[in-house]
C-alpha positions as CSV (number, residue, x, y, z in Angstrom):
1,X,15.9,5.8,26.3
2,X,12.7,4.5,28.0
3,X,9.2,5.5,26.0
4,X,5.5,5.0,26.9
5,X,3.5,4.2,24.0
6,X,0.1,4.6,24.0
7,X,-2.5,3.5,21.3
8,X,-6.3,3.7,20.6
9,X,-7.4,4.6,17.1
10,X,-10.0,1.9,16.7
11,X,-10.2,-0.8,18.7
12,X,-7.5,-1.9,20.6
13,X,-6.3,0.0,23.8
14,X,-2.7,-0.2,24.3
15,X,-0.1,0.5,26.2
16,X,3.8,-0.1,26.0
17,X,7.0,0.5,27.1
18,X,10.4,0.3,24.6
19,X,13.6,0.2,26.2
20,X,16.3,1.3,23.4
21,X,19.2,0.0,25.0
22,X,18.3,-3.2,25.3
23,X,15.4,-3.1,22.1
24,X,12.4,-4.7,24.4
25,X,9.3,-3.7,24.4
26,X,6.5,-4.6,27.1
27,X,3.4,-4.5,25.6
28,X,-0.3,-4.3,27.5
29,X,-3.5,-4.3,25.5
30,X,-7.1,-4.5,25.8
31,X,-9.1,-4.8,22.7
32,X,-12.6,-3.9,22.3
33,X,-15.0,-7.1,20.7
34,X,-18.5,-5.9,20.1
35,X,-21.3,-7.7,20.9
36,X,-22.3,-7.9,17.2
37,X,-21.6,-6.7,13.9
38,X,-18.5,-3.9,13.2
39,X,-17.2,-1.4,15.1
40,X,-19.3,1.2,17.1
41,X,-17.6,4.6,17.2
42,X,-19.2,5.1,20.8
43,X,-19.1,1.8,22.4
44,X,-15.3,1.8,20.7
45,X,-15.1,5.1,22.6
46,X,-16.5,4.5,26.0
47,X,-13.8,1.0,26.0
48,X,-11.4,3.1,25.2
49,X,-12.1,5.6,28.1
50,X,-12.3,2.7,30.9
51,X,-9.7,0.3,29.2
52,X,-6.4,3.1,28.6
53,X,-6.3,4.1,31.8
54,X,-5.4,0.4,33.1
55,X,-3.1,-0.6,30.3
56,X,-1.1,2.6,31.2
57,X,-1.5,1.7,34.7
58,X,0.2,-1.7,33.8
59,X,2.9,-0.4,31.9
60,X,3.6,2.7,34.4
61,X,3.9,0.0,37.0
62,X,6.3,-2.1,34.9
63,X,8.2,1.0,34.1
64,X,8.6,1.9,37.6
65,X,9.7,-1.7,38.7
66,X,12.6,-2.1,36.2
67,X,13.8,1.8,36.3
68,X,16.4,1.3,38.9
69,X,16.8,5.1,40.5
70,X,16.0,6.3,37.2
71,X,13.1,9.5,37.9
72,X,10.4,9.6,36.1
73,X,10.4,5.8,35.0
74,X,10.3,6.4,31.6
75,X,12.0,9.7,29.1
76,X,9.2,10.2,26.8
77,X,5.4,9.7,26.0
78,X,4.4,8.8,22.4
79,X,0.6,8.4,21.2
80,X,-1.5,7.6,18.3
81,X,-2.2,11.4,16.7
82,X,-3.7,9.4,13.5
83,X,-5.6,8.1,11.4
84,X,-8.7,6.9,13.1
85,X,-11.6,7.2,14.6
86,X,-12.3,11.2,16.6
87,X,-13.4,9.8,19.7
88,X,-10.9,7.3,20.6
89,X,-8.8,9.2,19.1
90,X,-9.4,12.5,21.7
91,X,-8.7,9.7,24.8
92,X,-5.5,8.4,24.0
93,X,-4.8,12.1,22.9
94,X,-5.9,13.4,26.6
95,X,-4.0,10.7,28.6
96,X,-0.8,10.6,26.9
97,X,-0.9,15.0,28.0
98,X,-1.8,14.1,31.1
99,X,1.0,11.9,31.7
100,X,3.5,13.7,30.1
101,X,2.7,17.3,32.1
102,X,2.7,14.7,35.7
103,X,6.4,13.8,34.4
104,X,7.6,16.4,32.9
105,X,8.8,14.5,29.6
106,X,8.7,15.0,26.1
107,X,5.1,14.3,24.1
108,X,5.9,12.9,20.7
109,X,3.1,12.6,18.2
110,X,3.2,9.5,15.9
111,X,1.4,8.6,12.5
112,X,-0.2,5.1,13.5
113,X,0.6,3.8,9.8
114,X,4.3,4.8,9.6
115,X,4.6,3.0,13.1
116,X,2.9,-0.3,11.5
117,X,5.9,0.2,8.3
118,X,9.1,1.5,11.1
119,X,8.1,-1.5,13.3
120,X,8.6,-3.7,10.4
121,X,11.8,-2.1,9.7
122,X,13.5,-1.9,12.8
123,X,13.1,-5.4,13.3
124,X,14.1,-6.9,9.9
125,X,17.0,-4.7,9.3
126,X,16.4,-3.5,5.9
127,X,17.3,-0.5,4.9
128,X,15.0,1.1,2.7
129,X,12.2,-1.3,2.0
130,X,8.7,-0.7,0.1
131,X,5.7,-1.9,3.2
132,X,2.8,-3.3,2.3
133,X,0.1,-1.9,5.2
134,X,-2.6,-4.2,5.1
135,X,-5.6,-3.3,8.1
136,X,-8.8,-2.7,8.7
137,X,-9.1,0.8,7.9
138,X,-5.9,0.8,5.6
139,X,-4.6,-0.8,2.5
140,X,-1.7,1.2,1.0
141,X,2.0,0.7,-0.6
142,X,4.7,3.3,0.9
143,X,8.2,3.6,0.0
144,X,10.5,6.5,1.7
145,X,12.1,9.5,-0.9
146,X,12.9,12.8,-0.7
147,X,12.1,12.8,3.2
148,X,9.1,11.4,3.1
149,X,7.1,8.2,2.8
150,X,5.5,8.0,-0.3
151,X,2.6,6.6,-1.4
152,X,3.1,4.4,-3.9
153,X,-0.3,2.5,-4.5
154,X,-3.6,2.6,-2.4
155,X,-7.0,1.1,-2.0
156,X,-9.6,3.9,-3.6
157,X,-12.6,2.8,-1.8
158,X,-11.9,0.9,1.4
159,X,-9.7,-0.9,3.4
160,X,-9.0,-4.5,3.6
161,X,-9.8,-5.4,6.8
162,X,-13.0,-3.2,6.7
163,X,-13.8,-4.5,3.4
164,X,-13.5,-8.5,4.4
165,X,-15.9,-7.2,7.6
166,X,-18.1,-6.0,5.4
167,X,-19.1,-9.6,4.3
168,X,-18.5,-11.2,7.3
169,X,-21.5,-9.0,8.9
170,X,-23.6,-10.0,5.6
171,X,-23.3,-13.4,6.3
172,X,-23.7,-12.7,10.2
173,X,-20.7,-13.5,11.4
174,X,-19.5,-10.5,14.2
175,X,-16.1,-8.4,14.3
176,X,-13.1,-9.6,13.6
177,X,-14.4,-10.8,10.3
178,X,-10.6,-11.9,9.5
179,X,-9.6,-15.3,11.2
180,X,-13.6,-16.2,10.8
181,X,-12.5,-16.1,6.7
182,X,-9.3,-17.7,7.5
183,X,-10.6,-20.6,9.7
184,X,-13.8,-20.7,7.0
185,X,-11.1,-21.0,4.0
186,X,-9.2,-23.8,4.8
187,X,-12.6,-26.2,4.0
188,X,-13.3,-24.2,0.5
189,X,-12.8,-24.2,-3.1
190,X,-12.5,-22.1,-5.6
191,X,-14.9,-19.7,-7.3
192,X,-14.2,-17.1,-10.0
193,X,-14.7,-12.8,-8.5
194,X,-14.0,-9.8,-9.9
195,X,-10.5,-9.1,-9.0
196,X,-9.3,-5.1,-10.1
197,X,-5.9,-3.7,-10.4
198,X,-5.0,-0.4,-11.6
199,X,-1.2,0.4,-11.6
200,X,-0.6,-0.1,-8.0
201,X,-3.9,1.2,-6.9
202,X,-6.6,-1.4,-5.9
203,X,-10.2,-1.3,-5.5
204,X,-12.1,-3.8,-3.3
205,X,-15.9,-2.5,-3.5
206,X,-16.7,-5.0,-6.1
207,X,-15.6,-8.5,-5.1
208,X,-17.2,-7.6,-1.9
209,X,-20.5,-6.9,-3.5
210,X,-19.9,-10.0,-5.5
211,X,-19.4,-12.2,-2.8
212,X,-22.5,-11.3,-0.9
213,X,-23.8,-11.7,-4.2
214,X,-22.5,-15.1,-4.3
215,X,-23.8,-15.6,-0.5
216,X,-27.1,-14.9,-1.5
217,X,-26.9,-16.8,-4.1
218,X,-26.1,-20.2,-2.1
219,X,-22.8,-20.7,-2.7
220,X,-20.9,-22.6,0.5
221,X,-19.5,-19.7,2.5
222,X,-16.4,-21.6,2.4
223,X,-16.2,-21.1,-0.8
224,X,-16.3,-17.9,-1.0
225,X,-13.9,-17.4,1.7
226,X,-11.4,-19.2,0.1
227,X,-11.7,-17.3,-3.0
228,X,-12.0,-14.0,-1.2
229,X,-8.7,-14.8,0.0
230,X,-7.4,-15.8,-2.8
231,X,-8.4,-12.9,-4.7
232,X,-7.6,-10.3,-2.1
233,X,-4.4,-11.4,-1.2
234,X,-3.9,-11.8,-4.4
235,X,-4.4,-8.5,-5.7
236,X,-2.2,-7.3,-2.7
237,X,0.8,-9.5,-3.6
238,X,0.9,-8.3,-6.9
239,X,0.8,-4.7,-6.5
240,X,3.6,-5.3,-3.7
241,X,5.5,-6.8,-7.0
242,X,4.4,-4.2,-9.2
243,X,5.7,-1.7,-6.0
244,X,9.3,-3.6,-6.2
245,X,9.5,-4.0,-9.6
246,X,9.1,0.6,-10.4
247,X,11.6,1.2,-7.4
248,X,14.1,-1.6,-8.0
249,X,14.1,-2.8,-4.1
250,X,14.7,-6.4,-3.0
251,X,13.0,-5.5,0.3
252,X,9.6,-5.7,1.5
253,X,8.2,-4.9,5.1
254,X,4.2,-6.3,5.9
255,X,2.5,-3.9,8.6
256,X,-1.3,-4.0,10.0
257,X,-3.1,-6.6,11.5
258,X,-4.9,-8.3,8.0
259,X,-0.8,-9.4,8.2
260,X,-1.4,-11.9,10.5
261,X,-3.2,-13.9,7.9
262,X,-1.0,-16.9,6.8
263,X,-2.3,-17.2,3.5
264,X,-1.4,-13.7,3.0
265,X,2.2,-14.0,4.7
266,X,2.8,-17.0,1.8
267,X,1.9,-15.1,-1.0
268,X,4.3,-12.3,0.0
269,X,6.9,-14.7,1.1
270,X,6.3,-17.3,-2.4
271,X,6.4,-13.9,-4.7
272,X,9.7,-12.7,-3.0
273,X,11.4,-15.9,-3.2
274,X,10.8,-15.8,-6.9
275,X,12.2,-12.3,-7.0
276,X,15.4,-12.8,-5.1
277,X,14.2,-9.9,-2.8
278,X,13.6,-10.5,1.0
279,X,10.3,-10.4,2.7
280,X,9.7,-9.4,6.5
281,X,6.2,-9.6,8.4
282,X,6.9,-9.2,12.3
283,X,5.9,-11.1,15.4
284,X,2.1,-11.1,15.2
285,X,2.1,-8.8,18.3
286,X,3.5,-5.8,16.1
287,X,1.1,-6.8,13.1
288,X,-1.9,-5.6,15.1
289,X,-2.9,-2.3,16.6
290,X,-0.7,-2.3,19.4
291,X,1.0,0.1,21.3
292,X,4.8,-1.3,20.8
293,X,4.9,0.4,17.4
294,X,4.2,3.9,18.7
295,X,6.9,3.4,21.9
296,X,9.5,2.1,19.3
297,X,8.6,5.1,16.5
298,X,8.4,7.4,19.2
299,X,12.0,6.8,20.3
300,X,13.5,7.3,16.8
301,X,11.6,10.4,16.6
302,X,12.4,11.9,20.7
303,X,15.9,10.6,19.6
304,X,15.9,13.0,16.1
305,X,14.0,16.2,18.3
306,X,10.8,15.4,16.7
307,X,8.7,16.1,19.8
308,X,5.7,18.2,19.9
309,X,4.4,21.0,22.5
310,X,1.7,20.3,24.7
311,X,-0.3,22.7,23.4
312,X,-0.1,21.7,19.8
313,X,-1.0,18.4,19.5
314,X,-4.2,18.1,18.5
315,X,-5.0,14.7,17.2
316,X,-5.8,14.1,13.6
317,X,-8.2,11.1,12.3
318,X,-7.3,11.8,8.5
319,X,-3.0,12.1,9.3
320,X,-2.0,10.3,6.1
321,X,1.4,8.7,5.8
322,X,2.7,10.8,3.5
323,X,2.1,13.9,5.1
324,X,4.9,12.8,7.8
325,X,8.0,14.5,7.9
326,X,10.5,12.1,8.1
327,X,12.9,13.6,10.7
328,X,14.7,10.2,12.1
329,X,16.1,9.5,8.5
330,X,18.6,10.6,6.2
331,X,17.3,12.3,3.0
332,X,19.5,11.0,0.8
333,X,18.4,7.2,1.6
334,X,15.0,6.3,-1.1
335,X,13.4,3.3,-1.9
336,X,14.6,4.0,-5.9
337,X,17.1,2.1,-7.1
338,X,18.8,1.9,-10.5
339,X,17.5,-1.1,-12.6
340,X,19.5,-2.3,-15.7
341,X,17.9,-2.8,-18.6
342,X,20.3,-5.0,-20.2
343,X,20.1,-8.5,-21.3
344,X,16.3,-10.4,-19.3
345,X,14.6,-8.5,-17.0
346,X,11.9,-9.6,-15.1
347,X,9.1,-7.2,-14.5
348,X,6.3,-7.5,-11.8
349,X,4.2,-9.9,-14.3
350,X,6.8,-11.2,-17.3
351,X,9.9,-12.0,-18.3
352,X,11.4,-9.8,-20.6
353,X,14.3,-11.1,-23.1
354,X,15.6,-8.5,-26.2
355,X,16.8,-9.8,-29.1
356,X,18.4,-7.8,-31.5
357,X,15.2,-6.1,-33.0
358,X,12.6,-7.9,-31.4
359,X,11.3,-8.6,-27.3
360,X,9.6,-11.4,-26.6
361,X,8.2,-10.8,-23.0
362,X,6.0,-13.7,-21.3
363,X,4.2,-13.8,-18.9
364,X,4.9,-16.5,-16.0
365,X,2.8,-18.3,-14.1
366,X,2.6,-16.7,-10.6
367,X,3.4,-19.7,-7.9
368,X,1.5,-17.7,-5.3
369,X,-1.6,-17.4,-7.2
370,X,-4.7,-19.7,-7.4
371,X,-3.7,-22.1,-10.9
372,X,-7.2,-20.7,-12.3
373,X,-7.1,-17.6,-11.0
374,X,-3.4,-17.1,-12.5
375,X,-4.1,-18.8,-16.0
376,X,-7.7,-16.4,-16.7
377,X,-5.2,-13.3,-15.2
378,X,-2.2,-14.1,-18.0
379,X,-4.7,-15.2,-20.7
380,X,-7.0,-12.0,-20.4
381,X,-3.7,-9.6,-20.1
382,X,-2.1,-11.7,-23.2
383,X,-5.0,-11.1,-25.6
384,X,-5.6,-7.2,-23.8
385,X,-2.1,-6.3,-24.1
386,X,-1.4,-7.4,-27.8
387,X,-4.9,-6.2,-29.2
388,X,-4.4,-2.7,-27.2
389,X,-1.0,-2.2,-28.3
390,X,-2.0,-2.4,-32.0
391,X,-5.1,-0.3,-31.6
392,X,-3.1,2.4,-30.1
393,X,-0.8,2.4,-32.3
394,X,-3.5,2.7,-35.4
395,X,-4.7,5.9,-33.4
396,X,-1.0,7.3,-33.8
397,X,0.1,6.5,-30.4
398,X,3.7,5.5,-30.4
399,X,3.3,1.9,-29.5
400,X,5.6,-1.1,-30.7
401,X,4.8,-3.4,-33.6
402,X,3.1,-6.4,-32.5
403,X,4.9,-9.3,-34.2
404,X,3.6,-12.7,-33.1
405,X,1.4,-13.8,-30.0
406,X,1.2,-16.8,-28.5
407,X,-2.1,-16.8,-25.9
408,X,-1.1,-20.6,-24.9
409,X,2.4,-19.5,-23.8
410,X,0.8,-16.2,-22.5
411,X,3.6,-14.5,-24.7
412,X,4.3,-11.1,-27.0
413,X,6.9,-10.6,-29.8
414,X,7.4,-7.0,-30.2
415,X,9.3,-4.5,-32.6
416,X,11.7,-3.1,-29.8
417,X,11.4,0.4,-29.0
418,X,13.7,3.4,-27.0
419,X,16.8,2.9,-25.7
420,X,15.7,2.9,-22.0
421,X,13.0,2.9,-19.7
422,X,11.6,6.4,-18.4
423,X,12.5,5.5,-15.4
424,X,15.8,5.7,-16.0
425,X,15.8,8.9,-18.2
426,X,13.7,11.2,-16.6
427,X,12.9,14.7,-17.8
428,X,10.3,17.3,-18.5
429,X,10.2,16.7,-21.9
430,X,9.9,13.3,-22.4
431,X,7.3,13.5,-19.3
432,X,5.0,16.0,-21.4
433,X,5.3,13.5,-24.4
434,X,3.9,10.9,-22.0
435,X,1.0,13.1,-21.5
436,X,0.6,13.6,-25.1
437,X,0.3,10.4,-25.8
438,X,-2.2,9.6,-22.8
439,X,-4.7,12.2,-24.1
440,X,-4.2,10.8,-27.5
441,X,-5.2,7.6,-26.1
442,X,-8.3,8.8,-24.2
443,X,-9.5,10.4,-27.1
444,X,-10.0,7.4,-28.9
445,X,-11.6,5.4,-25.6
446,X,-8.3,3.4,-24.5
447,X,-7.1,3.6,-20.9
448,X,-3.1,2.3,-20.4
449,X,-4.2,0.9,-17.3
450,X,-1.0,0.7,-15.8
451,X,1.2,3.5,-17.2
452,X,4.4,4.2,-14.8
453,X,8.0,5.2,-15.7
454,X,8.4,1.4,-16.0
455,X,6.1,1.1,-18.6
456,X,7.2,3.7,-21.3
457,X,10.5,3.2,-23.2
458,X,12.6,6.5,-24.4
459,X,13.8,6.8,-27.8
460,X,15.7,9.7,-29.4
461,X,13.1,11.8,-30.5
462,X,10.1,10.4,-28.6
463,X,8.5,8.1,-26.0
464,X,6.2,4.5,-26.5
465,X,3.7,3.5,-24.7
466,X,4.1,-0.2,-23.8
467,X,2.4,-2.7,-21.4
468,X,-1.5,-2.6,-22.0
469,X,-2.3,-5.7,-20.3
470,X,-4.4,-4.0,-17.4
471,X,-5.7,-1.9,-20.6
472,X,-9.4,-1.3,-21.7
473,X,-11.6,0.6,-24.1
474,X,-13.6,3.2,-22.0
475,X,-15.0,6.7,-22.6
476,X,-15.5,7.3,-18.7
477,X,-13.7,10.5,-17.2
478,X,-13.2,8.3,-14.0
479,X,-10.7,6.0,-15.9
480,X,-9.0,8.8,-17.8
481,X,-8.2,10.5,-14.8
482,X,-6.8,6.6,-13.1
483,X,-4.6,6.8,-16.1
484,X,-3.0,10.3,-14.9
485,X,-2.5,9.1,-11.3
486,X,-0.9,6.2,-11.9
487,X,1.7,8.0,-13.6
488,X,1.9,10.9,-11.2
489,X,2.3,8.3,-8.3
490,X,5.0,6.4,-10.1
491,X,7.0,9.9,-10.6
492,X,6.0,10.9,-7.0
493,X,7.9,7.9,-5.5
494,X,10.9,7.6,-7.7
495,X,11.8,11.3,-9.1
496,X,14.3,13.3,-7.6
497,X,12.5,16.7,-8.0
498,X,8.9,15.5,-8.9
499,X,7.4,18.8,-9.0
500,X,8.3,19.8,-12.5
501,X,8.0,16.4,-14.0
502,X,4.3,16.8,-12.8
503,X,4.0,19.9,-14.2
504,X,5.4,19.3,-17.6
505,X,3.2,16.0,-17.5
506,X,-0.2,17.5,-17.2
507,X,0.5,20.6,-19.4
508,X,1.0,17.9,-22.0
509,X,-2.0,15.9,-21.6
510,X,-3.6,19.5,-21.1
511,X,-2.4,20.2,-25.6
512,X,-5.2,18.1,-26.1
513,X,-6.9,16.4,-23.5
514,X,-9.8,16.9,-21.6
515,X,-9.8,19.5,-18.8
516,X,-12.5,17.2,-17.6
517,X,-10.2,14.3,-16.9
518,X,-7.2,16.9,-15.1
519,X,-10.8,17.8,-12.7
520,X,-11.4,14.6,-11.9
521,X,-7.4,13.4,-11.1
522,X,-7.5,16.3,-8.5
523,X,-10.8,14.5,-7.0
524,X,-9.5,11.1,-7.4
525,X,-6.1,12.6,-5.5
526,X,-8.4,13.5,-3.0
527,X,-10.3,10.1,-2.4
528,X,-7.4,8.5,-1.5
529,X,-7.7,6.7,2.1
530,X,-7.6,9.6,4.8
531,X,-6.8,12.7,2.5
């Protein structure tokens, strides 16, 4: 089978043909680089509208020279339907109609960020891996279950690419902020920034306020480059861990174009290592917006039936990843995977070693982190961790006994609770417990921080709470409701039948928590990137 590809949903126009039999791909782009600061939605239009009809051109040409007496050149036409921006958006949308009435082939309508993760996984291999989409208007943590990719963890305010622009235009620097940071990087040295974690969600509003802080402030610019790396890509790596760690994967895919950033690549490559899992990023021409991706995904789904009528394919600049049905896959494959709990098991932060009655858990230092940056991160979640665990427990929140810490050694002794994780044991009932305890919590100004099936042990009776470390004493609605959808994420990518596990969970938090915080979860479920 021989697909035209087509993509435009920002900045790059692109055009490409994939050849299944022998798995090349010919890829033609022309990328729009405006004259100063970010991107212009009409000047990125107007490029589009004079640069996608010559990069098809290109490709049609190609197509046509390597077809033999095949007629049409090529068996299918695949396009960008979404995310991005409307006007581009509309172009690519138009041509790739065009060109598929003239020949009389199948149009197939692809989700530009499950072509950034599919490209990643058609050429590593892997089976089922959790992807780590890192671009400029994206920044989110899938994993594929129950015919679907899931989301996992997000950004909640911006993208990464978008976000590192944002500075680079403060300092006056044009678009592509990225390799500017890179190149800027490699002559810095490090300075402390906020760096903010919740679960696997991520926000990146406030280092970037903090760094243009910092610019303003006369700090060297390589400076703060360095450290904005080093923060970012920080954050990133570790909820990628945190990602592998709740499924029980040992493979990871990198997708979007902040991917081609090397520091980035060695973080994800170091923290794997240390895993024993496997780490892909692809050839830095699939990393960017390119058109390859959508001829490749647009195969697998022609090949599967998953084509779309002329007529219905209106283009969508808010087509989230995970509202994709996954027609080129099996249903039974998923990113879950059973983890035993016996004997050490290492988390996505610690080490964790039973025995008898007590745990001793410890967390290591991270090889891929900054040494400051890691020591301040194990020595604030030490001291968080053991002081929130006891507090919670005085509120009657079923919490283990904190038996000795050690804020040198970053390491916990703990009464050992449950027989299991909740991962492994999942059920309405001990789901509505969790909830229970989580309103409990609120009530007396504590947020978990990080409360997925990982983090919750099962006993007979009843369910603990354990793992405060991204904890914190707050009476805000907004952190509450965090709290909730960091659970509900963590059932959402793992659970079999997640529906009534939801259900179960927030009719227990409901018994006695606030129908203020189960309002603002429904608007922080819909602030995610493109919902």
């Amino acid at each position: 089978m021989r697909v035209l590809g087509i993509e435009g949903t920002a900045w790059a126009a692109s055009a490409a043909l994939h050849d299944t039999e022998r798995d090349e791909t010919f890829i033609e782009s022309d990328p729009y680089e405006p004259d100063s600061g970010g991107i212009h939605p009409r000047e990125a239009a107007e490029h589009m509208s004079e640069a996608i009809p010559r990069v098809v051109e290109t490709v049609l040409e190609r197509a046509e020279a390597t077809s033999g007496e095949q007629s049409p050149p090529i068996d299918a036409v695949a396009f960008s339907r979404g995310p991005g921006l409307g006007p581009c958006l509309r172009i690519v949308g138009t041509a790739a109609r065009a060109l598929a009435g003239a020949l009389d082939v199948p149009l197939v309508g692809v989700n530009h960020m499950v072509a950034h993760l599919e490209i990643g996984r058609h050429e590593s291999g892997f089976d089922s891996p959790v992807c780590l989409n890192a671009s400029g208007a994206n920044a989110h943590l899938l994993g594929y279950h129950n015919g679907r990719y899931r989301v996992l963890g997000e950004t909640m305010d911006t993208g990464v690419g978008n976000a590192i622009d944002k500075f680079t235009r403060h300092v006056g620097w044009t678009h592509p902020g990225g390799p500017k940071v890179e190149r800027a990087a490699a002559d810095g040295e490090y300075i402390d920034l906020p760096y903010t974690v919740k679960g696997m969600d991520f926000s990146f509003s406030g280092i970037m306020s903090a760094a243009k802080q910092a610019a303003d402030d006369g700090e060297a610019v390589e400076d703060i480059c360095f450290s904005l790396q080093e923060h970012v890509f920080g954050m990133l790596t570790e909820v990628a861990e945190r990602a592998l760690s709740l499924t029980g994967t040992d493979e990871l895919v990198l997708g979007g174009g902040v991917g081609q950033n090397r520091r980035l690549r060695e973080m994800l490559a170091s923290m794997c290592e240390e895993r024993g899992a496997e780490f892909y990023a692809p050839d830095p021409r699939f990393l960017r917006d390119n058109a390859g991706m959508i001829a490749v995904l647009g195969a697998k789904m022609c090949a599967a039936g998953d084509t779309v009528p002329i007529d219905e394919s209106a283009i969508d600049p808010n087509f989230r990843p995970d509202q994709v049905p996954v027609t080129w896959r099996g249903d039974a494959e998923s990113v879950a995977r059973a983890v035993d709990d016996d004997g050490a098991v290492r988390g996505a932060e610690a080490t964790v070693e039973f025995h008898g009655e007590r745990v001793v858990k410890r967390r290591v230092p991270k090889a891929y982190r900054h040494p400051e940056l890691d020591a301040r991160l194990r020595r604030e979640r030490t001291v968080a961790e053991a002081r929130l665990t006891s507090e919670a427990r005085r509120a009657g929140v079923p919490t283990p006994l904190v038996r000795d810490v050690d804020v040198r050694e970053a390491t916990i002794t703990f009464q050992r609770v449950g027989e299991a994780d909740l991962a492994a044991t999942l059920d309405a009932d001990a789901v509505a417990d969790v909830g229970r305890s989580l309103a409990s919590l609120h009530r007396v100004g504590i947020v978990h921080g990080d409360p997925t099936t990982r983090n919750v042990r099962v006993g007979e009776s009843r369910t603990f709470l354990i793992d405060f470390g991204l904890g914190f004493h707050t009476g805000h609605v907004e952190d509450h409701a965090m709290d909730l959808h960091v659970f509900e994420q963590s059932i959402e990518g793992t659970a079999a039948d997640p529906d009534p596990l939801l259900e179960a969970f927030e009719a227990g938090y409901a018994e006695t928590g606030g129908d203020d915080v189960l309002a603002r979860l429904r608007t922080v479920e819909s602030r995610g990137r493109y919902r």
